[in-house]
N, C-alpha and C positions, 0 to 999 in steps of 0.2 A: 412725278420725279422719274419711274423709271422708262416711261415714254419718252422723256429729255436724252436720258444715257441712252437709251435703246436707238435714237434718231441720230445721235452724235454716235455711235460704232454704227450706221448705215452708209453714213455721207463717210467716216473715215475708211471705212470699208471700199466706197465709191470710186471717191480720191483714190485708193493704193490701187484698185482694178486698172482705173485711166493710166496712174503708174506704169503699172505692171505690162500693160501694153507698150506704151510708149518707148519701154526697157528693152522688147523685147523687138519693136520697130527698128530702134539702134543699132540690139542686138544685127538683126537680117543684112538693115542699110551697110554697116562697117564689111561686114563679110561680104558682100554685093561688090561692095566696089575693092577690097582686095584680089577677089578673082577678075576684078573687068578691068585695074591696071597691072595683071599680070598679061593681060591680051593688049595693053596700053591701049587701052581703052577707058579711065577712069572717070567716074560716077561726079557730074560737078554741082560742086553745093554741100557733098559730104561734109565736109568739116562745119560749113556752118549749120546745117540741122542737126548733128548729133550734139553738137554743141546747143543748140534750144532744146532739143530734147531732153541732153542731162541738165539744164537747169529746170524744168517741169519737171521730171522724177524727183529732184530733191526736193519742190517745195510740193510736190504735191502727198512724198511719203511722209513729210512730217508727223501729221495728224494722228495718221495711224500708228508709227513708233510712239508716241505721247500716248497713245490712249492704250494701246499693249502693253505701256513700261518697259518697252524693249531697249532703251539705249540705257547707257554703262550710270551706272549709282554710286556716287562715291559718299556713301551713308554711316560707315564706320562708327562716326564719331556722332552723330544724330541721334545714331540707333541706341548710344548711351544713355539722352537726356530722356526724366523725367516721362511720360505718356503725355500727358497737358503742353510740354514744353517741346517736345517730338512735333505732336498736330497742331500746334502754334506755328513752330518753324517751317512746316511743309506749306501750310496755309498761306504765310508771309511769301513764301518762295515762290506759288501760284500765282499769288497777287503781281510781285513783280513780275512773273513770266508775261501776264497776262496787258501789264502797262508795257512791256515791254515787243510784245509783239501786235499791239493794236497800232505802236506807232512806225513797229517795220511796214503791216499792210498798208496803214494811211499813208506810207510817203511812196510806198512803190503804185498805190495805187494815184498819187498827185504824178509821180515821176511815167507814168503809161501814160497820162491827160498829155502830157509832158512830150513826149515821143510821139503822140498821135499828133498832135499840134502843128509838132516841127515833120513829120511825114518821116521819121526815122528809118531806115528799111538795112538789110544786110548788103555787104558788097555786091557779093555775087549771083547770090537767087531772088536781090529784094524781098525778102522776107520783110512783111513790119515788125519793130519791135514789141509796139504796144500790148499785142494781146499777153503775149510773155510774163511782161512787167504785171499787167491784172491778174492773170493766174495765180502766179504767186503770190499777190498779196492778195488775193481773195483765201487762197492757203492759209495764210498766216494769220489772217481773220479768225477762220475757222479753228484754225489751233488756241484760240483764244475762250472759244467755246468747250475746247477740250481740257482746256486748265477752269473752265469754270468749274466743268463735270467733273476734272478732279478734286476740285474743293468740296463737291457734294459729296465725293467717296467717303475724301478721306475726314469730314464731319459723320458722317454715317459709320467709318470706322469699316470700310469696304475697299481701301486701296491701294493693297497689296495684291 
């Protein structure tokens, strides 16, 4: 079991690194070409990569927010019920996280098949879509693993 948790905080680990780069790509790219159309001289394609770039950041920090508990808990009224009825309720909430983003990756990942098929690509720099569309729902796959590991927590009584 704890080589399961330990493997899922490596890959969520992994995921926020490629993040964190890609953030930080943006970050250069947006500043890059604000000084090169103040020379009017500006950077073409900007818009459409940072724009693929922030949809990779988002699905690829998921993982790791899920698995730190970092995003907002609105638990108030949870934290009232029972112990049994507490780790019933979070367990329940897993499960649907877990139906619920097996079938966001499954269709982004039909919807890339989808885009490769049709040869989708951006206006301006031809970017394909496809890889985009798999990233993320490989993301959201993976976040599926990360609500399983939370149901191990929190039957283990480990996750908080």
């Amino acid at each position: 079991m704890n080589t399961f948790l330990r493997t899922i905080d490596k890959v969520c680990r992994f995921l926020s690194a490629i993040a964190g780069t890609v953030l930080v790509f943006m970050m250069l790219l947006t500043v890059a070409d604000v000084i090169m159309r103040a020379g009017n001289r500006p950077i073409m394609g900007t818009y459409e990569i940072v724009s693929f770039s922030g949809a990779v950041v988002m699905g690829l920090v998921n993982p790791l927010t899920s698995w730190m508990r970092n995003h907002i808990f609105a638990d108030f009224l949870i934290d009232r019920f029972p112990r049994k009825t507490n780790k019933a309720f979070r367990i329940c909430t897993r499960c649907l996280a877990i139906f619920l983003f097996v079938m966001i990756g499954w269709n982004l990942m039909t919807f890339g098949g989808h885009l490769k098929e049709a040869s989708e690509v951006s206006f301006t720099l031809a970017i394909p879509f496809y890889p985009i569309a798999y990233g993320i729902g490989i993301s959201a796959l993976i976040q599926c693993f990360v609500f399983v590991a939370d149901i191990f927590r929190i039957i283990g009584e480990n996750h908080e």
